[in-house]
Backbone and ligand atoms as CSV (ligand in chain L), in Angstrom:
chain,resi,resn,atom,element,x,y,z
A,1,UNK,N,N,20.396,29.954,11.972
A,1,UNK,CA,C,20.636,28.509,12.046
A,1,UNK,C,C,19.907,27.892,13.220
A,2,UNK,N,N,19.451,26.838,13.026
A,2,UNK,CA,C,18.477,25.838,14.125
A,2,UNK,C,C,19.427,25.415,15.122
A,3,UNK,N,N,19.066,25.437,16.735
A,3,UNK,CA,C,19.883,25.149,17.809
A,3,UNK,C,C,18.892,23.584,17.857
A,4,UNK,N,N,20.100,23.117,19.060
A,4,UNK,CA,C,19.076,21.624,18.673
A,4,UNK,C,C,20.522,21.077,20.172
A,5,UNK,N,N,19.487,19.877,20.428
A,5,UNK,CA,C,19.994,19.065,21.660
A,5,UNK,C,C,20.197,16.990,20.927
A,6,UNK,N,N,21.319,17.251,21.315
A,6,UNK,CA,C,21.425,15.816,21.138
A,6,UNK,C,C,21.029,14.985,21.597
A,7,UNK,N,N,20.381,14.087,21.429
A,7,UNK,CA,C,19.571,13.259,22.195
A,7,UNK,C,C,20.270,12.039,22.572
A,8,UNK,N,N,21.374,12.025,22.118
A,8,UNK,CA,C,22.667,10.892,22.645
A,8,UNK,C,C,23.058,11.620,23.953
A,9,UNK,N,N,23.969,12.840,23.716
A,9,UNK,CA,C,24.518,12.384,24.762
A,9,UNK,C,C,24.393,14.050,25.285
A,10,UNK,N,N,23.449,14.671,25.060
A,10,UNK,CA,C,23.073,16.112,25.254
A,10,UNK,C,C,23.482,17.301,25.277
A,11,UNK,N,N,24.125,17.466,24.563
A,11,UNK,CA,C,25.066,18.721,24.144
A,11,UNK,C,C,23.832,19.624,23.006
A,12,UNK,N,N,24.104,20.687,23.413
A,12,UNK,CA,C,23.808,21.641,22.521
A,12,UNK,C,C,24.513,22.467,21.690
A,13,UNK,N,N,24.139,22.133,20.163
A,13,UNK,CA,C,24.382,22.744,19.462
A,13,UNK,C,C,23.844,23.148,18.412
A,14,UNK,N,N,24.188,24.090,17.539
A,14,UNK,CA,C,23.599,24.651,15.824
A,14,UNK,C,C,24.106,23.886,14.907
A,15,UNK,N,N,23.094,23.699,14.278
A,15,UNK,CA,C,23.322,22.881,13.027
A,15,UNK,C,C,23.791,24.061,11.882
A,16,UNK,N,N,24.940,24.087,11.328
A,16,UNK,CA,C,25.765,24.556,10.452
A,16,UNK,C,C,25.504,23.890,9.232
A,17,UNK,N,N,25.288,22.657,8.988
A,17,UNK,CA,C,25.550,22.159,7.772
A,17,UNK,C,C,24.927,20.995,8.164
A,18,UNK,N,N,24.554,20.696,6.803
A,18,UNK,CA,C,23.993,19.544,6.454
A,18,UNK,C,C,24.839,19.142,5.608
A,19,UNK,N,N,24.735,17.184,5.626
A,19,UNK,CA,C,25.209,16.638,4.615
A,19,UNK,C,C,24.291,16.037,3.941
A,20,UNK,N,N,24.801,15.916,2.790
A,20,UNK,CA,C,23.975,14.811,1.623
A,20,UNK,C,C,24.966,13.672,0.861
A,21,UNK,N,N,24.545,12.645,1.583
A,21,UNK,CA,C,25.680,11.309,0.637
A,21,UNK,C,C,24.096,10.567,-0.282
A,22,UNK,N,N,24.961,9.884,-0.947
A,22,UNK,CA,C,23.942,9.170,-1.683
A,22,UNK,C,C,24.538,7.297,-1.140
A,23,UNK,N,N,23.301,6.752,-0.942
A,23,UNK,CA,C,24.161,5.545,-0.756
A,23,UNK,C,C,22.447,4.484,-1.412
A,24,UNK,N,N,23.139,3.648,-1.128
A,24,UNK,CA,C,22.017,2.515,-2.090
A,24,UNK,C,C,21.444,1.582,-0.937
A,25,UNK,N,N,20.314,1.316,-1.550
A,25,UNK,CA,C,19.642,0.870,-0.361
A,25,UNK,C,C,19.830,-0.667,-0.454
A,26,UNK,N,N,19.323,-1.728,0.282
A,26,UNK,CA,C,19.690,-3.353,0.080
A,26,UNK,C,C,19.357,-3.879,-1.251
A,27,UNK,N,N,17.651,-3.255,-1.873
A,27,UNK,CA,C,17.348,-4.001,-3.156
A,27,UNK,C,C,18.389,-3.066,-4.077
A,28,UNK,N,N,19.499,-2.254,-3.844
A,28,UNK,CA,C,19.967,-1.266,-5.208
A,28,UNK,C,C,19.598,0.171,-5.051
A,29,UNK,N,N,17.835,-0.262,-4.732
A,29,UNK,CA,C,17.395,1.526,-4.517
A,29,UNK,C,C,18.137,2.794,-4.516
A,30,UNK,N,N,18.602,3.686,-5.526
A,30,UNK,CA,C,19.717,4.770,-4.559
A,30,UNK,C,C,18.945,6.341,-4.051
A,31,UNK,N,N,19.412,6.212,-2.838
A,31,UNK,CA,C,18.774,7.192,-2.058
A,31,UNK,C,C,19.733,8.314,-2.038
A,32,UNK,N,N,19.393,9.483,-1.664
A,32,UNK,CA,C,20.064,10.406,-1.353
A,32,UNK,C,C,19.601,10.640,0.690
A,33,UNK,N,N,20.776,10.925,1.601
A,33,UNK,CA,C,20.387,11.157,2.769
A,33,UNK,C,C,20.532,12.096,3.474
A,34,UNK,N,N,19.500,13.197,3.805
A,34,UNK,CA,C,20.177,14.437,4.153
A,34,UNK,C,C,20.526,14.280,6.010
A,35,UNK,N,N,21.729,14.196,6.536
A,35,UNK,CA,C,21.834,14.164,7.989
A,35,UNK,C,C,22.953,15.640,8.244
A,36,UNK,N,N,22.781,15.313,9.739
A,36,UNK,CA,C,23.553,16.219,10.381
A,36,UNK,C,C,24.496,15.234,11.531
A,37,UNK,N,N,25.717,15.657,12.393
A,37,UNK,CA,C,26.142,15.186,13.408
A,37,UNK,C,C,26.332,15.868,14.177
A,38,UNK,N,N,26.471,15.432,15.715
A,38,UNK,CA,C,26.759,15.970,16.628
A,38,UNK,C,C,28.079,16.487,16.711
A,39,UNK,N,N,28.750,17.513,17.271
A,39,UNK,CA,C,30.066,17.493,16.904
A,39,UNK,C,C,30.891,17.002,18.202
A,40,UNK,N,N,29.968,16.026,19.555
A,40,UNK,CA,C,30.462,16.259,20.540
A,40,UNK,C,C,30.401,14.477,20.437
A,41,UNK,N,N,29.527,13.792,20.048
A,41,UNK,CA,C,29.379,12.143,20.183
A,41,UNK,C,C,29.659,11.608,18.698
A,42,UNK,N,N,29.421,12.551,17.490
A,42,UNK,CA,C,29.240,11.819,16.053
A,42,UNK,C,C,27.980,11.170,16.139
A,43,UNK,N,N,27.352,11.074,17.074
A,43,UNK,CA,C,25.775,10.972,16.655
A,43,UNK,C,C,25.332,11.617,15.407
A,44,UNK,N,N,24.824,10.432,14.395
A,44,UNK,CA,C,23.817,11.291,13.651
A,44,UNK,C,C,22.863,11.362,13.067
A,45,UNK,N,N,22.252,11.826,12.583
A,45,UNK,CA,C,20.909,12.416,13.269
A,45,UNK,C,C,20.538,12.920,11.325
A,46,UNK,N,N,19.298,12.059,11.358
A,46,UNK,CA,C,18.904,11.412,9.691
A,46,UNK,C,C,17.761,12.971,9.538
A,47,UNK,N,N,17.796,13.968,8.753
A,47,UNK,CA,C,17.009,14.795,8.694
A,47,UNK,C,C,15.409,14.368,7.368
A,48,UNK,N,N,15.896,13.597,6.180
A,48,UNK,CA,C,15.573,13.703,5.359
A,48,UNK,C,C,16.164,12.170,4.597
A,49,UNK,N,N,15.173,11.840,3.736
A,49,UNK,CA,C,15.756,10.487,2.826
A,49,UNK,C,C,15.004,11.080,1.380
A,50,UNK,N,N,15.835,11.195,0.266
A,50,UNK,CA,C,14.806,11.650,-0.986
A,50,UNK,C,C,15.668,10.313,-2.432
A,51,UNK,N,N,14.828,10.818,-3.191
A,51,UNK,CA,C,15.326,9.932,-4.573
A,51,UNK,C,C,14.363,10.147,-5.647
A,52,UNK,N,N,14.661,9.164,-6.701
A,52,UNK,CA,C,13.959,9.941,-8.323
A,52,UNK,C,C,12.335,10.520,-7.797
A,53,UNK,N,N,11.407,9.379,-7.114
A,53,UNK,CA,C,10.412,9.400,-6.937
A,53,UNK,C,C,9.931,10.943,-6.689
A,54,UNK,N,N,10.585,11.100,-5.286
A,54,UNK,CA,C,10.310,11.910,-4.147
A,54,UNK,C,C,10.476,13.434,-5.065
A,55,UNK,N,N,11.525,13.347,-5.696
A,55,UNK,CA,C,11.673,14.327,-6.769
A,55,UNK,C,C,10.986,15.011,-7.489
A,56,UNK,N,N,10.882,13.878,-8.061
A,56,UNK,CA,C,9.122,13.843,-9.423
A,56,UNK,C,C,8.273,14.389,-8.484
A,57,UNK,N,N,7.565,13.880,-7.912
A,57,UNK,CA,C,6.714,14.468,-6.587
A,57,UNK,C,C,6.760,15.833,-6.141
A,58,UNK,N,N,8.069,16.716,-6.097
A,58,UNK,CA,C,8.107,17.820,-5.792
A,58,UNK,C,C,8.432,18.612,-6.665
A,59,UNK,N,N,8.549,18.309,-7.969
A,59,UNK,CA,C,8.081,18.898,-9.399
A,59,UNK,C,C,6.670,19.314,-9.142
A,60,UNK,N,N,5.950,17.803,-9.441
A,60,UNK,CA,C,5.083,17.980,-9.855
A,60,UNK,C,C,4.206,18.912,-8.696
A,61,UNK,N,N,4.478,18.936,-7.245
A,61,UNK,CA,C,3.705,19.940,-6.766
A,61,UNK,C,C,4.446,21.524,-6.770
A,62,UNK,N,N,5.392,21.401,-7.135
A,62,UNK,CA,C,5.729,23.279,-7.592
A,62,UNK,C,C,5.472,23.720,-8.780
A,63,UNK,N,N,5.347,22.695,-9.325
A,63,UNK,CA,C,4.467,22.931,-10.899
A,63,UNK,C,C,2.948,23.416,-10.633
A,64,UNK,N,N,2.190,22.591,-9.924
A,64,UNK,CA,C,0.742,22.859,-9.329
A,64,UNK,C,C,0.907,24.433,-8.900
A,65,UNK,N,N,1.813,24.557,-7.804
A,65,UNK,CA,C,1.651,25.820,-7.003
A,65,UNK,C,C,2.193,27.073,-7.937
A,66,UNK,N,N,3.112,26.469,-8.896
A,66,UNK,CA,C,3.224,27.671,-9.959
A,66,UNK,C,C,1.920,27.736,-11.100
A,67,UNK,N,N,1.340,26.640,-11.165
A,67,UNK,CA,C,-0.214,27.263,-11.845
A,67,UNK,C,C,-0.603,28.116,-11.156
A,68,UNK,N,N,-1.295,27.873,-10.000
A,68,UNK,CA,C,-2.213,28.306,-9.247
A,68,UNK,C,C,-1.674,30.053,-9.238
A,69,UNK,N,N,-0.424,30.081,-8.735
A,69,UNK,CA,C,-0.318,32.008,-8.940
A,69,UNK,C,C,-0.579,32.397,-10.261
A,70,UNK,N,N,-0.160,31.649,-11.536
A,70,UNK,CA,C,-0.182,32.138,-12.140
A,70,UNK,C,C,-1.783,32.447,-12.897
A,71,UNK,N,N,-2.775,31.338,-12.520
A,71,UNK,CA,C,-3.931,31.618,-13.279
A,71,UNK,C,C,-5.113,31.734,-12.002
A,72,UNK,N,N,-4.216,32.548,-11.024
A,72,UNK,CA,C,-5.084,32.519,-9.717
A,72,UNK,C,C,-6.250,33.477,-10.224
A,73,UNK,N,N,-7.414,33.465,-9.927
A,73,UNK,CA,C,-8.802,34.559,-10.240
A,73,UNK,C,C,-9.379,34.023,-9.163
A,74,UNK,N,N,-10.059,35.464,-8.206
A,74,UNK,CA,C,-10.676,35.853,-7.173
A,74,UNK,C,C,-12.212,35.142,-7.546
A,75,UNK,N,N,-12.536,35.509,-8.719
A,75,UNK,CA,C,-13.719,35.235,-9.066
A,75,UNK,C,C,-14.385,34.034,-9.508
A,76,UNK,N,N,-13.089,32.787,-10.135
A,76,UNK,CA,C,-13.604,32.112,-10.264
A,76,UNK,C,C,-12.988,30.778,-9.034
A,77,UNK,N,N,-14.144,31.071,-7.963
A,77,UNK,CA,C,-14.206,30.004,-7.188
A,77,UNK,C,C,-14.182,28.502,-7.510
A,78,UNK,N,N,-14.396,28.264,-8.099
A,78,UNK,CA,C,-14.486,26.929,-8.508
A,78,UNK,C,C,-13.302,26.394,-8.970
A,79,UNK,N,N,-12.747,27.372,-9.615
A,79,UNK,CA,C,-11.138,26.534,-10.233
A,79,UNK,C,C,-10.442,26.998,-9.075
A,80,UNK,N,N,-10.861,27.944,-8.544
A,80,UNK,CA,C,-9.388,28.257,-6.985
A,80,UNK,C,C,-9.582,26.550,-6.508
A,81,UNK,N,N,-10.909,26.303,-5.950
A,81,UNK,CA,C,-10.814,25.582,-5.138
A,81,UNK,C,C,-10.046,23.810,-5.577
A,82,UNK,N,N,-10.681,24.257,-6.937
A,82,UNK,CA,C,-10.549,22.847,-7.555
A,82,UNK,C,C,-8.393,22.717,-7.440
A,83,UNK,N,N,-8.093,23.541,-7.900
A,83,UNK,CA,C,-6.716,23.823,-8.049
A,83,UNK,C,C,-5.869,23.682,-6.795
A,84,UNK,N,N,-6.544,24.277,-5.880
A,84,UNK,CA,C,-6.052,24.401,-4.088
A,84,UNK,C,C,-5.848,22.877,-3.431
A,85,UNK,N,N,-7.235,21.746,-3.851
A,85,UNK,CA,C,-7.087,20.416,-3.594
A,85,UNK,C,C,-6.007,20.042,-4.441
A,86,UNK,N,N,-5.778,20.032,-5.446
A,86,UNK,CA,C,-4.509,19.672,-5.979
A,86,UNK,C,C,-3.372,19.645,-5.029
A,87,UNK,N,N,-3.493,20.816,-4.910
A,87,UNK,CA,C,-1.861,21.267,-3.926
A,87,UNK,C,C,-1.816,20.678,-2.888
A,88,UNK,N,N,-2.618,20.546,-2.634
A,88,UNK,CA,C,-2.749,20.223,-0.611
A,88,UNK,C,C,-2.801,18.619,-1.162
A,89,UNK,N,N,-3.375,17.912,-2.284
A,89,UNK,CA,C,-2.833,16.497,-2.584
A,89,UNK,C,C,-1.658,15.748,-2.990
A,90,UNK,N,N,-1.117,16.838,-3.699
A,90,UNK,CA,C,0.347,16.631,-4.222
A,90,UNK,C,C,1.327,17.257,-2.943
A,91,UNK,N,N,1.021,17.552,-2.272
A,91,UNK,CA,C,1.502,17.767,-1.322
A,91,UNK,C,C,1.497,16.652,0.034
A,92,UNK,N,N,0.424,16.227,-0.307
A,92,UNK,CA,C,0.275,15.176,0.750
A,92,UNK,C,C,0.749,13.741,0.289
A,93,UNK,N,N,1.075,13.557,-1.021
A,93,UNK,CA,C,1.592,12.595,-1.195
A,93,UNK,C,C,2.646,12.423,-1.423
A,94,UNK,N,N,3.837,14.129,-1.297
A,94,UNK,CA,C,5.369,13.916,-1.251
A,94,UNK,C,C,5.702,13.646,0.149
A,95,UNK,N,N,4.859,14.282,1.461
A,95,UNK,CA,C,4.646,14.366,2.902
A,95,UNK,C,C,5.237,12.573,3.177
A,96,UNK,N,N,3.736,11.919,2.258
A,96,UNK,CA,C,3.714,10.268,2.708
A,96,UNK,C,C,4.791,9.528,1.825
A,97,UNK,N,N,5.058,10.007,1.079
A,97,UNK,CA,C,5.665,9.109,0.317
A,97,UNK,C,C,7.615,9.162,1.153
A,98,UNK,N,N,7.734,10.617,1.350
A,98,UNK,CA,C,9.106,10.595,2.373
A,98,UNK,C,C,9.194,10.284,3.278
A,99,UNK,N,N,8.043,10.291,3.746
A,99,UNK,CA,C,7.831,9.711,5.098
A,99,UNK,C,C,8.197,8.103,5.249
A,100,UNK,N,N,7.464,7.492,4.324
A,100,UNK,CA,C,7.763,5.911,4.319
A,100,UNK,C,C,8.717,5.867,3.877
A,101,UNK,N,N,9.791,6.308,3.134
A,101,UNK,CA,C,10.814,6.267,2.327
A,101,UNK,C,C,12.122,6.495,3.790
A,102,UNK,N,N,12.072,7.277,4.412
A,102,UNK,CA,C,12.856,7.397,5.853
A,102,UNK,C,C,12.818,6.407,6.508
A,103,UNK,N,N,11.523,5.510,6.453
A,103,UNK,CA,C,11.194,4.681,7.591
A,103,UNK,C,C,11.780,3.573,7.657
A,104,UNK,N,N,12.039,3.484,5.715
A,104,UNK,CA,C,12.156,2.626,5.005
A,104,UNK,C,C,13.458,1.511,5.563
A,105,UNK,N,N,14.370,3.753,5.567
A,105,UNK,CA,C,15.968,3.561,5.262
A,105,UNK,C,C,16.580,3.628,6.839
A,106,UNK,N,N,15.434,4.143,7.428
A,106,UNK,CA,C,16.130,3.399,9.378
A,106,UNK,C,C,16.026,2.116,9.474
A,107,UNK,N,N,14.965,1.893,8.800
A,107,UNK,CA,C,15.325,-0.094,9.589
A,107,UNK,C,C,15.868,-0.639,8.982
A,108,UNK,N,N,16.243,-0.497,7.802
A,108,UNK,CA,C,17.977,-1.038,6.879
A,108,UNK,C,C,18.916,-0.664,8.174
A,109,UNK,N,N,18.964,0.778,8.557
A,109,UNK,CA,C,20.279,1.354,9.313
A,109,UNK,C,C,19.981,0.237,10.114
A,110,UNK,N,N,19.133,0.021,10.766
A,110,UNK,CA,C,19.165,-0.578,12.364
A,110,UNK,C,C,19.870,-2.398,11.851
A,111,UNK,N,N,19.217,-2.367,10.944
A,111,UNK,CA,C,19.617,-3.950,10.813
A,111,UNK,C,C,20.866,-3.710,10.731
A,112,UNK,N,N,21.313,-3.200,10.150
A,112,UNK,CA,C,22.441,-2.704,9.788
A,112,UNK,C,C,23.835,-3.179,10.896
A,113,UNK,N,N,22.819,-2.965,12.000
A,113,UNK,CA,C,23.163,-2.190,13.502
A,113,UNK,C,C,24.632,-0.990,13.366
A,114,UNK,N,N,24.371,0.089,12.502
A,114,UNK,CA,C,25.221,0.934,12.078
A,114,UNK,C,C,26.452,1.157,12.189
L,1,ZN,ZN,ZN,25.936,14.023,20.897
């Protein structure tokens, strides 16, 4: 399990568990939010934001990466490589797409003022 420092109010501790609530965002959006808390302030501490999109997205790149073992050949360079950009694209666009999707759902929180 990951040790980790609170950045509220500095206690150290292991993260045991994660939670996942689902809550809806201002336009409806429904998100799923993976956090953790402190067990010493209730600080907490947003690990992850996912939903249908982000989903689809990580289908579709374990789908890619389950081609690739499966019709992997040494020899033919050209489809490794061609196949490899795939991954590393579908990969880069679940990276960005959660990324903005977190960014999305802190400055709701903040307006929020939580
Ligand atoms: Zn704390």
């Amino acid at each position: 399990m990951r040790r980790c420092v609170c950045d509220e109010c500095g206690m150290e501790f292991t993260i045991d568990r994660l939670d996942t609530d689902k809550e809806a965002m201002k336009d409806g959006h429904e998100v799923e939010v993976i956090s953790f808390t402190c067990p010493k302030c209730d600080e907490k501490f947003i690990v992850a934001v996912r939903d249908e999109e982000s989903a689809r997205l990580r289908d579709k790149l374990q789908s890619s990466q389950e081609y690739y073992r499966k019709i992997y050949d040494p020899k033919d360079q050209n489809k490794t490589r061609q196949l490899r950009n795939e991954i590393y694209y579908n990969k880069r666009s679940l990276v960005v797409y959660m990324d903005k999707l977190k960014k999305r759902y802190l400055k709701e929180l903040r307006k929020r003022g939580k």
